[in-house]
N, C-alpha and C positions, 0 to 999 in steps of 0.2 A: 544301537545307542552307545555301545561302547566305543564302537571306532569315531561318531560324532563326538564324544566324550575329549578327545584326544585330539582330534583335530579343532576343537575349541581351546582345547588347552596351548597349542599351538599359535592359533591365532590371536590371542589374547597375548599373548606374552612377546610375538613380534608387533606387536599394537602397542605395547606399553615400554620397548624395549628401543622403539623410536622416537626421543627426545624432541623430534624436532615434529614429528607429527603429534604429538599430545596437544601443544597448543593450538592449533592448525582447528583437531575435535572438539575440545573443552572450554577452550576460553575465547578464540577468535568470533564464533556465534556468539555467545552470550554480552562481547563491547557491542557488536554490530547492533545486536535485539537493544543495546541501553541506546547507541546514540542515532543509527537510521530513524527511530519514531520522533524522535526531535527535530530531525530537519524535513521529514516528511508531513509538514505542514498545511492543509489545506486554506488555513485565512491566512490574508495578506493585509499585513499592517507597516505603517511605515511608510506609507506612500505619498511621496514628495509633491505638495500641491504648491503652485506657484498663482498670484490672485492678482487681478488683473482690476482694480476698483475706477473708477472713472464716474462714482458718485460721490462716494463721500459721506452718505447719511448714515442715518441713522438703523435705516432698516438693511443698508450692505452690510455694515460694522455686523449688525446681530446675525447675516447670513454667513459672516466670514466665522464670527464667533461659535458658530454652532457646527461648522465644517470641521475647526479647529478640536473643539471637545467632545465630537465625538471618538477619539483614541484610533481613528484608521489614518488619520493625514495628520503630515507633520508639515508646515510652513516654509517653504524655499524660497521665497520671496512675493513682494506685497509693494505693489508701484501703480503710476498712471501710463507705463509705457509697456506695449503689449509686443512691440520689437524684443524688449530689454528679457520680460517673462519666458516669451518665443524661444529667445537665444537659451536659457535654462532647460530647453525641456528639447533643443536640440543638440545639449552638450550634455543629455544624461543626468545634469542634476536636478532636475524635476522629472516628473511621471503624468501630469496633469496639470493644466491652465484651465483657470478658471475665470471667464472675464465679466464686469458685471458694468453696463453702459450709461451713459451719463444720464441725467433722469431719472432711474428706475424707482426711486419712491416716489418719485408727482406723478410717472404713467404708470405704476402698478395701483395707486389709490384712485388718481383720476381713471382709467381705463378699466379697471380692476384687469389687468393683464400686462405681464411684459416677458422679456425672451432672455436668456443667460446663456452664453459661448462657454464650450467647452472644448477643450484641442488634449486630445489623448497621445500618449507615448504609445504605440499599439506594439514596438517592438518585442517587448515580451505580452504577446496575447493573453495569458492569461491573468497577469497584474492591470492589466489593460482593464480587460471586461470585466473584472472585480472593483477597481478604482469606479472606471464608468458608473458600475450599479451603485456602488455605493452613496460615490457624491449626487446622482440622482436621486437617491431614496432619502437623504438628508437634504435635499431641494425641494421635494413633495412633502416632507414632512414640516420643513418650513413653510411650505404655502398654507400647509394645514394649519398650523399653529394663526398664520395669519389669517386668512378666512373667519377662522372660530372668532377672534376679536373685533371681526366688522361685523357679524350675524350675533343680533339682538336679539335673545329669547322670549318667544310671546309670554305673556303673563298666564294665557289661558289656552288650555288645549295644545299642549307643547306638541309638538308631531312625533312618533313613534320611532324608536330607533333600537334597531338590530345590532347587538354587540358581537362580537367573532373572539373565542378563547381558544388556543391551540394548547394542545399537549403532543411533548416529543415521547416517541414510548422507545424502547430501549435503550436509548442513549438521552435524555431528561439533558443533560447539560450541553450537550452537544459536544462532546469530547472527541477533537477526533484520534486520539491516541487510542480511544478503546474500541476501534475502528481498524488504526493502523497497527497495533499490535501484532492481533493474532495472524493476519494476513503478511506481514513481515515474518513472524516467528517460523509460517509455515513457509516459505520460500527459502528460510536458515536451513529448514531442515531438509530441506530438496536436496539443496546443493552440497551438504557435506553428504546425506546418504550418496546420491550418485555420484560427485566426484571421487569419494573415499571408494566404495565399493569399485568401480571400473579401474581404480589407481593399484589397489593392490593386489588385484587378479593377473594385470599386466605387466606387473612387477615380476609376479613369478614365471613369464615371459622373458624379461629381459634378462634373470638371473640364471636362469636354465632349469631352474626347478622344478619347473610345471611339467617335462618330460619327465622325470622321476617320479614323479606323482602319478602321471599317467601306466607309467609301466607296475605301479604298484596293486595289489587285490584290492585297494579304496574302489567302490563305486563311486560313478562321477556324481551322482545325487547326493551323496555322503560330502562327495568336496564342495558340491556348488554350497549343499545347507553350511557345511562350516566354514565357509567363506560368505554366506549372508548372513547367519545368527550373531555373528559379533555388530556387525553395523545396525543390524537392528535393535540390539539390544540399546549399543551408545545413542540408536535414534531416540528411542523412549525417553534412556536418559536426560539426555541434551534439552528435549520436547520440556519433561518436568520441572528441571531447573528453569530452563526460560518461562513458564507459565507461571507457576508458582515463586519462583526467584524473582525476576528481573518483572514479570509479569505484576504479580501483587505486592513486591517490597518496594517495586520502582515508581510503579506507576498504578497502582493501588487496582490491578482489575481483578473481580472475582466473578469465575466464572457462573451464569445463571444452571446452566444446565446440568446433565448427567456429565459425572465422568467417567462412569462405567462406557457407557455409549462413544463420548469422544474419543477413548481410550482403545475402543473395539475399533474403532473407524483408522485412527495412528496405525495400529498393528495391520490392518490390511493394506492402508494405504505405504506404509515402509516396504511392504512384501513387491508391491508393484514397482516401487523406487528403485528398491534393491536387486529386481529385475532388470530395469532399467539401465542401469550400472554395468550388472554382467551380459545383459545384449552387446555394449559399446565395447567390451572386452573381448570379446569372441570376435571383433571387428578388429582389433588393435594390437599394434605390435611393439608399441613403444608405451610409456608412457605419456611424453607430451603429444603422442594422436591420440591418445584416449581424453586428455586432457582437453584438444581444441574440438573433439566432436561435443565432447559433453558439456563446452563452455557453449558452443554453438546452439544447442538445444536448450539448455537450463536458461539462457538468455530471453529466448522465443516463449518458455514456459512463463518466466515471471512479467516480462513485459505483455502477455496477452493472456493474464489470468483475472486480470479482475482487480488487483491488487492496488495499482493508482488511478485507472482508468472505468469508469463500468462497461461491460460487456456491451449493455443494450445501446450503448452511442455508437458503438464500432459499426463498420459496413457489412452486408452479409458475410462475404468472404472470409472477415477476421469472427464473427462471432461461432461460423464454421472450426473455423480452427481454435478457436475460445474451447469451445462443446468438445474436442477431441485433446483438449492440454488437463492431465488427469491431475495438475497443481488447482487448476477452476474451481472442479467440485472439494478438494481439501481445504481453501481458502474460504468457500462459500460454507461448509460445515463449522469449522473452525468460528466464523461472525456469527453463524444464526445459532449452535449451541452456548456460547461466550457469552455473548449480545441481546438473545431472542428467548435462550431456553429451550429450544425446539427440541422433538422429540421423536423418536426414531420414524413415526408418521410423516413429519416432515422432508426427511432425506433419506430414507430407503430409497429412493433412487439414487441418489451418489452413491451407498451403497453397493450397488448393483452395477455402476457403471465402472467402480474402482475393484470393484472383483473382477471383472471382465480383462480391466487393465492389468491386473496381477496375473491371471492366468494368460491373456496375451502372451506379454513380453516373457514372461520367466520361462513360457514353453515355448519361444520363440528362441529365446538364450539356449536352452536346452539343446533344440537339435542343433544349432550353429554350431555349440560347442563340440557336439557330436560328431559333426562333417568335419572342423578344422583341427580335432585332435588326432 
């Protein structure tokens, strides 16, 4: 304990004695955690609707009216010429045409039926198929609204009707910031654990210090812990401030569950990070290779964790590689204790799979480090 004593004291002080690295740990996570959950948006509003009227009445006016205030579409233009609309929606400043045919209140009342053109911008897909659903569910709801005023209610014997009430359970408002938080917060902390830890091991590589170390009585155990117990310490850190800082000052979330639990789960899963780190060190000789392997992976990690995408739409192959990215199950613990509550019954398997992961890599590190010292 004494010689780790020392070697912390060590590492803490070339931690703290590099300027340029403080903000790099401290404050570069903590902009990221305020402004990434803002632009990481799920609803799309804003979307340039261009109207294409060729009636005139009274029942397009209230369909255009109602497209309008629902707060998803804003107006790009409103003409009798479907060239002129066309040309807006292939020069980008509209998203949606919406055309409504000469007639359509004599044949929607005579006919009770008529048919509305839609011409979508599909180049960004998913404004596309958001736009789409939208303005069709404000078109069904219009036809509803009209229906209901041509059906006269019997005076006697009304016919029975089935009402449908939904409730959202742990997200009530539908927020998706308290969604995208914790699963950003947890990829902040991927990425300083393992870039930091692999950065400064191979540091003392380039410096020549690591053979001095090596010819010293230190056991390498000694060196590997006081080269992981500083980053893991700053992981906690880093973790608390963004939870409770930026977490509940910014954006108001409190977490439902244990923090004893969440807490236990951070510490194992840092343990496996922090291995992670010193695998890619025992590989490297410089810093900027340590740098492009672990930019290489920590990329693969956050883009196939779950995080903007859900797992179960991926193809086998990627939900494979999902199940084996040990970011999955920390992002997945992170929403269900935050979000759900959940309770060690729940995720004792990530549990189990994150332990696995920590004893992997760190004794995987181990003997690397063994053969190439």
């Amino acid at each position: 304990m004494r010689t780790i004593k020392f070697l912390l004291q060590k590492e803490f002080k070339q931690i703290f004695r590099n300027k340029g690295l403080l903000p790099v740990l401290f404050i570069a996570p903590l902009i990221q955690l305020i402004i990434l959950p803002l632009a990481a948006d799920y609803e799309v509003k804003n979307i340039s609707l261009a109207v294409v009227d060729h009636d005139h009445s009274s029942y397009s006016r209230k369909l255009v009216s109602k497209v309008g205030s629902s707060g998803y579409f804003k107006l790009a233009g409103y003409n009798e010429s479907f060239s002129n609309m066309f040309g807006l929606l292939e020069s980008d400043k509209a998203d949606l045409v919406l055309e409504i045919p000469s007639g359509f209140e004599k044949t929607l009342v005579k006919e009770q039926k008529q048919k509305l053109f839609i011409a979508v911008n599909a180049i960004n897909g998913v404004k596309a198929g958001l736009g789409g659903a939208y303005l069709s569910g404000i078109i069904r709801d219009y036809n509803s609204e009209i229906r209901a005023q041509w059906i006269h209610p019997a005076k006697f014997n009304p016919a029975p009707v089935i009402e449908v009430t939904s409730t959202n359970w742990y997200n009530p408002f539908m927020n998706y910031k308290l969604f995208m938080v914790p699963g950003i917060l947890a990829v902040l902390i991927t990425m300083v654990g393992g870039y930091m830890c692999a950065l400064n091991i191979v540091k003392e590589k380039e410096l020549g210090t690591i053979e001095q170390i090596n010819v010293t009585p230190i056991k390498k155990a000694h060196f590997i812990i006081g080269k992981l117990l500083p980053f893991w310490i700053i992981g906690i850190f880093i973790f608390t401030v963004g939870l409770f800082g930026i977490g509940r000052l910014v954006y108001g979330i409190v977490p439902a569950g244990s923090m004893f639990l969440l807490y236990s789960f951070l510490s194992i899963y840092l343990v496996a990070l922090l291995g992670f780190g010193l695998l890619i060190s025992t590989f490297s000789e410089t810093q900027q290779q340590a740098m492009s392997v672990a930019f290489f992976f920590v990329m693969i990690f956050m883009l196939m964790s779950g995080l903007f995408t859900p797992i179960d739409s991926m193809p086998g192959w990627a939900k494979t590689m999902a199940n084996c990215n040990p970011v999955t199950y920390f992002i997945e613990v992170m929403r269900m204790i935050v979000m759900k509550g959940s309770g060690f019954v729940n995720i004792w398997f990530h549990f189990v799979v994150v332990i696995l992961f920590a004893i992997g890599l760190n004794g995987w590190a181990m003997l690397n480090y063994r053969k190439t010292s």
